[in-house]
N, C-alpha and C positions, 0 to 999 in steps of 0.2 A: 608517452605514458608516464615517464616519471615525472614531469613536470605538472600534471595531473596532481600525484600524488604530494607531492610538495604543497603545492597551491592549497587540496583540502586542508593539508596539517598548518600552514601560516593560518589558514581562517579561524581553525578549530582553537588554537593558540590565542587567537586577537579575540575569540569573545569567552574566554575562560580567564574569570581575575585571578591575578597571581596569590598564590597561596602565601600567606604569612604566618609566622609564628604567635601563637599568643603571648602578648605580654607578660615579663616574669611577676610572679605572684610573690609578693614578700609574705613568708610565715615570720612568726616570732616564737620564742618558746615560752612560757609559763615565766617568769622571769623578767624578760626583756618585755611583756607585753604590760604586767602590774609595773615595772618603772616607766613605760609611757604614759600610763594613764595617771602617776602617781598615787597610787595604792598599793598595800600588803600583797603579796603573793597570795596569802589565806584568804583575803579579800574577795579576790579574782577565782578564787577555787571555791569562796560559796556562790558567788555570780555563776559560775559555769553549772554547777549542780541545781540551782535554782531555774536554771535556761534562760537566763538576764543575756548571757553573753554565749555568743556560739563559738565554736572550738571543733577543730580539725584532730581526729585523732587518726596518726600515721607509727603504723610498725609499735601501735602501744606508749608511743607519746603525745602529747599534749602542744598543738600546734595553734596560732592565733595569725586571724589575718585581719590587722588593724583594719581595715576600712571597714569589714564586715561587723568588727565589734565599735566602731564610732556609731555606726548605723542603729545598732542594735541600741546601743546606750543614749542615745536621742530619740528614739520612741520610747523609751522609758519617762526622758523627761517630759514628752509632751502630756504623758498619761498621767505625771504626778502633777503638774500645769492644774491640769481637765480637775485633778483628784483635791486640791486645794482650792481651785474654786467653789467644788461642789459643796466643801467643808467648809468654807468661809460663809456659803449661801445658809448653809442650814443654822451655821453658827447667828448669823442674824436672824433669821428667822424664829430662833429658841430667844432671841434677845429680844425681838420684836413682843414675842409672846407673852415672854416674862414682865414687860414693861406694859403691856395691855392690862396683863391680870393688874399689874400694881396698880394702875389708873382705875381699873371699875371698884378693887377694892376700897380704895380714897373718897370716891366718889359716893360709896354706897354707907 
């Protein structure tokens, strides 16, 4: 009978994966995250209020978890990318125009 029972528990054991811990999570605080990034503190405190950068708040401080804000702060740049082109486009386009009109008025 016991030998029984052993036997279930070995099997129940071999197809249950071993449980680990999650990897430690580096926070930073308010401080140590603007001298990563090389920016102002104040900087970093209108990014957060603007929702540029996300921020952990524990027991009423102000926590940062660098990967979470590189993340954040690279969709920012592909949008400003996207947002100068779009400007660049339109800017030729007003130049295009302007240089049209100059020509029919030459012309006429």
């Amino acid at each position: 009978m016991q030998s029984s029972i052993q036997t279930t528990s070995t099997a129940l054991t071999a197809t249950q994966p071993a449980l680990t811990p999650p990897p430690p999570v580096e926070l930073l605080t308010q401080v140590e995250m603007a001298q990563r990034l090389g920016i102002n503190r104040r900087t970093l405190h209108s990014w957060v209020l603007s929702g540029a950068v996300p921020m952990i708040k524990i027991r009423g401080f102000c926590r940062f978890e660098p990967a979470k804000v590189w993340a954040a702060l690279q969709q920012h740049e592909v949008r400003a990318a996207g947002a100068a082109k779009s400007a660049s486009a339109s800017r030729e386009g007003a130049l295009n125009a302007a240089a049209a009109s100059t020509t029919e008025t030459r012309s006429a």
